[in-house]
C-alpha positions in Angstrom: -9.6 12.2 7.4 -7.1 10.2 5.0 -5.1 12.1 3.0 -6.3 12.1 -0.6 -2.2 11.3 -1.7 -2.5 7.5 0.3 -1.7 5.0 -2.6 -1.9 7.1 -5.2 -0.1 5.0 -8.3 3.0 7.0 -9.9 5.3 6.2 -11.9 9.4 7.3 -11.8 9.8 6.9 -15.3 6.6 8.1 -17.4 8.1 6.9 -20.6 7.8 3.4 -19.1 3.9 2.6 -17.8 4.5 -0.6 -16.8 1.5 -2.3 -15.4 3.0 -5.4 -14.5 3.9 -6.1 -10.8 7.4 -7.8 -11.0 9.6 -6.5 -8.5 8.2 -5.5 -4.9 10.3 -3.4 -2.8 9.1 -1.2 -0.1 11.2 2.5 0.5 10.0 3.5 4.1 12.3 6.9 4.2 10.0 8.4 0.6 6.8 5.7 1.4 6.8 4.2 -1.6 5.9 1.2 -2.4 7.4 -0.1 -6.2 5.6 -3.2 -8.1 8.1 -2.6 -11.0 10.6 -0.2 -11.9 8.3 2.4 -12.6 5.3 2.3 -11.0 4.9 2.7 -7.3 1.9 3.9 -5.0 2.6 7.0 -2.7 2.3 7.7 0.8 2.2 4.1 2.6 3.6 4.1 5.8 5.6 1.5 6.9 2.8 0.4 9.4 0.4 0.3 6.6 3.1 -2.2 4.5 3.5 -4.0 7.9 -0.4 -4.7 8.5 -0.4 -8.4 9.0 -4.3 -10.1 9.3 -4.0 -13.8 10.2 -0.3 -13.9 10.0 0.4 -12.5 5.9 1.5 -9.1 5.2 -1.6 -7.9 3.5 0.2 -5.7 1.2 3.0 -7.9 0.4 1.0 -10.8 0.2 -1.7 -9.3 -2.7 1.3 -8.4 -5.0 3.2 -12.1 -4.7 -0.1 -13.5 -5.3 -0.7 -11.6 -8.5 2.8 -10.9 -9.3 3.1 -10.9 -13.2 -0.2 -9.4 -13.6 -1.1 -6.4 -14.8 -2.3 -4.0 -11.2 -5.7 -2.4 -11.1 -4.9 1.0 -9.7 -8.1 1.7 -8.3 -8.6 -2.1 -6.2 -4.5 -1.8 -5.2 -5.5 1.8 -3.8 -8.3 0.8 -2.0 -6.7 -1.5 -0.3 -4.2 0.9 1.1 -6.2 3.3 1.9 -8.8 0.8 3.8 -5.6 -0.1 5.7 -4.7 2.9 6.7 -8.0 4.1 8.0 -7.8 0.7 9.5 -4.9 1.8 11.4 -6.2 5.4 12.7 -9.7 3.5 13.7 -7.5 0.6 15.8 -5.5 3.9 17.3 -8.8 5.6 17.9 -10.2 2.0 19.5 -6.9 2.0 21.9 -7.5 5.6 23.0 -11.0 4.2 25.1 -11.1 4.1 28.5 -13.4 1.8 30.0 -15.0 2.4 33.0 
């Protein structure tokens, strides 16, 4: 079970509610990951900003491609909870033993 905190959007400064993504930057000591500023999304592990499919960064590669837009919380969210419990699946998938 994922913990309800995964990508939950916050911001550092609540007198500034940014929405814009301008500035990426990844902390992976507090697993936060900033789009501005202000605003960040919570718990993302560094594996989870790591996720690559096809050779991109998934994470890193939604924000540059929208960057100066305004970030729908709830899609953004999504995404990194989907790849986190992509990540505990791909674990659970490694853990087989085939006969």
């Amino acid at each position: 079970m994922l913990d309800s905190t995964i990508g939950e959007p916050l911001y550092k400064d609540t007198k500034n509610k940014n929405l814009r993504i301008e500035k990426i930057m990844y902390n992976a000591e507090s697993k936060e990951l900033f789009v501005n500023d202000s605003l960040y999304f919570c718990g993302v592990e560094k594996a989870v900003w790591e996720y690559k499919i096809g050779g991109y960064q998934v994470l890193d590669k939604y924000l540059k491609s929208h960057k100066t837009e305004e970030i729908d919380f709830e899609h953004f969210s999504n995404i990194i909870k989907t790849l986190s419990k992509s990540q505990i699946i791909e674990h659970n998938i490694s853990q087989i033993e085939l006969k």
